[in-house]
Every structure is written in C-alpha cells, then in structure tokens.
N, C-alpha and C positions, 0 to 999 in steps of 0.2 A: 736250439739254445734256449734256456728258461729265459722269460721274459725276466727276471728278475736281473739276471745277467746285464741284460740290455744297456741298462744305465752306464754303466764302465766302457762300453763301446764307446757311445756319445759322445761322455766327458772324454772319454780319450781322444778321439778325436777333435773334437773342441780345443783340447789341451795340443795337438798337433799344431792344428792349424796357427792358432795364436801364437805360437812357438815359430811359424813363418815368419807371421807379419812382426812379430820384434825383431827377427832376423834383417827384415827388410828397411824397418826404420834404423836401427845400428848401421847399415850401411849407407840409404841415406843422409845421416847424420853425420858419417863419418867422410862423407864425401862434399858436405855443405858447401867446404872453399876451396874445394877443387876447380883451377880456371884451367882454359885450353885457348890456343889460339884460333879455334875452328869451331866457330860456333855449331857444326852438326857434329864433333866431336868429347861435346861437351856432356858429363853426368847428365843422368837424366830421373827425377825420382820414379820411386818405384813405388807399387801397392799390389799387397797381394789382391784374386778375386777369389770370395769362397764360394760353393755351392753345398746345400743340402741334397745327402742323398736318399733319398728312402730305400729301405730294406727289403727283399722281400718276404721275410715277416712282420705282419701288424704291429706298430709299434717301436721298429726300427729303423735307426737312420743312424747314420753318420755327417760329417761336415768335411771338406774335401777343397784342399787348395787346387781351384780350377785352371790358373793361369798367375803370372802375374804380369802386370798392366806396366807402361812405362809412360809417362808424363808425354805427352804433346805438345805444351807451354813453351814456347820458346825463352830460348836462355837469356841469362841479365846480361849485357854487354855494359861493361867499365872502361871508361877511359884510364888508360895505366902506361903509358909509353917509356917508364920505365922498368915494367916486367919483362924479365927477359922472353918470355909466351907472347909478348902482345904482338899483333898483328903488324902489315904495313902500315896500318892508321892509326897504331897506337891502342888499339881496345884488346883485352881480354873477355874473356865470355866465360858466365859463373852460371853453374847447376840452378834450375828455378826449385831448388829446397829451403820449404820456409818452415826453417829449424823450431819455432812457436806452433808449426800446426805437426807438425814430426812428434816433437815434445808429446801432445794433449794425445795423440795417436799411439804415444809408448805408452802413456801411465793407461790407455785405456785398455790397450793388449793386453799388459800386466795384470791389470783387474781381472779381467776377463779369465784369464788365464787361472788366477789365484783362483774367481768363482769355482772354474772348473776342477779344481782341486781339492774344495771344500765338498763337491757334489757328491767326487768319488771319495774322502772319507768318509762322510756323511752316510751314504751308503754302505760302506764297508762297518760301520759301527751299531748301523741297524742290523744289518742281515745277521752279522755276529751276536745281538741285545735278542736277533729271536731265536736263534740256533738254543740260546742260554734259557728260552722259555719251557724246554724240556726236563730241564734237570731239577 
C-alpha cells in the first residue's frame, strides 16, 4: 500500500475507536440512576481500552479497542425504604457514574473524533490539490 495511503487507515481507525468510547459514555450516562436492590447487581461504568497497533509497514499503525474495562468502585448505597427495589434495610444501590466526568469524557471523544475527520479531509484535499498539479 502507498504510504501516502496510510493516513486514512489511522484516522480511520482513530475515528473507530472514538466511536466506541461515545458508545460507552451514552450508556453510562444513560444508566446514571439506574438503582438495583443487589448491590453486585448493580450498573457498573464502563471505558473502553485502546491500543496502538503497529503495522507491518514503516510507518503504519492503527488504534484498536482492546478491551473494555468495567468499574471496580463499589456502588452508592441510598437510603430509600420507599422504593419499591430497596432492600430489607431499606437501601437501594446507584451505578458509581459520575455523570460530570462522563460529560468532559463525551465532549473529549467528540473532539477527538471530529479531529480525525478533519485529518482525513485534509488529506483528501491535498492529494487531490497535487493530482491537479499536472494539468
């Protein structure tokens, strides 16, 4: 493949992955006040983990959702002994999604994202600006 090529891998890739991790904040976020009465049943958030991969041609890489992680934190416990969820003592148990750091974690996907979209026009405008240096 021309190394010139390359570039559209990456961003694509890049543009994948990020396309995870908004996935994963939409669902954290959508699951914020989800309670359970079983605190080991309870939401748990999520993040993706990326890896870079190198090519093997010089110069090549991709970026590659390796896994995705699920929170260890143990959940909020609420006193609510009128939910109809709550336990024998009265508590429900709430997702540990801290909707503020979920937030700052979408607009950054986003960006990210958009960068990589600017990469592959960008690219697409040059290679076509030298194509046009022939004529």
């Amino acid at each position: 493949m021309s190394s010139s090529f390359k570039i559209f891998d990456i961003a694509g890739s890049g543009m994948s992955a990020q396309s995870v991790r908004l996935n994963t904040v939409a669902s954290n976020l959508a699951n914020a006040d989800s309670v359970s009465n079983d605190p080991n049943a309870v939401y748990r958030a999520r993040h993706p983990v990326f890896q870079a991969v190198m090519g093997a041609e010089p110069g090549s890489a991709t970026v590659n959702v390796a896994g995705i992680t699920q929170s260890t934190a143990a959940p909020e416990t609420r006193y609510d002994p009128g939910n109809p969820l709550a336990d024998a003592q009265g508590n429900v148990y709430a997702p540990n999604v801290n909707v503020v750091e979920e937030m700052a974690d979408m607009i950054s996907a986003s960006r990210s994202y958009q960068n990589n979209v600017e990469v592959l026009n960008t690219s697409r405008d040059l290679m076509l600006d030298t194509l046009k240096l022939g004529q």
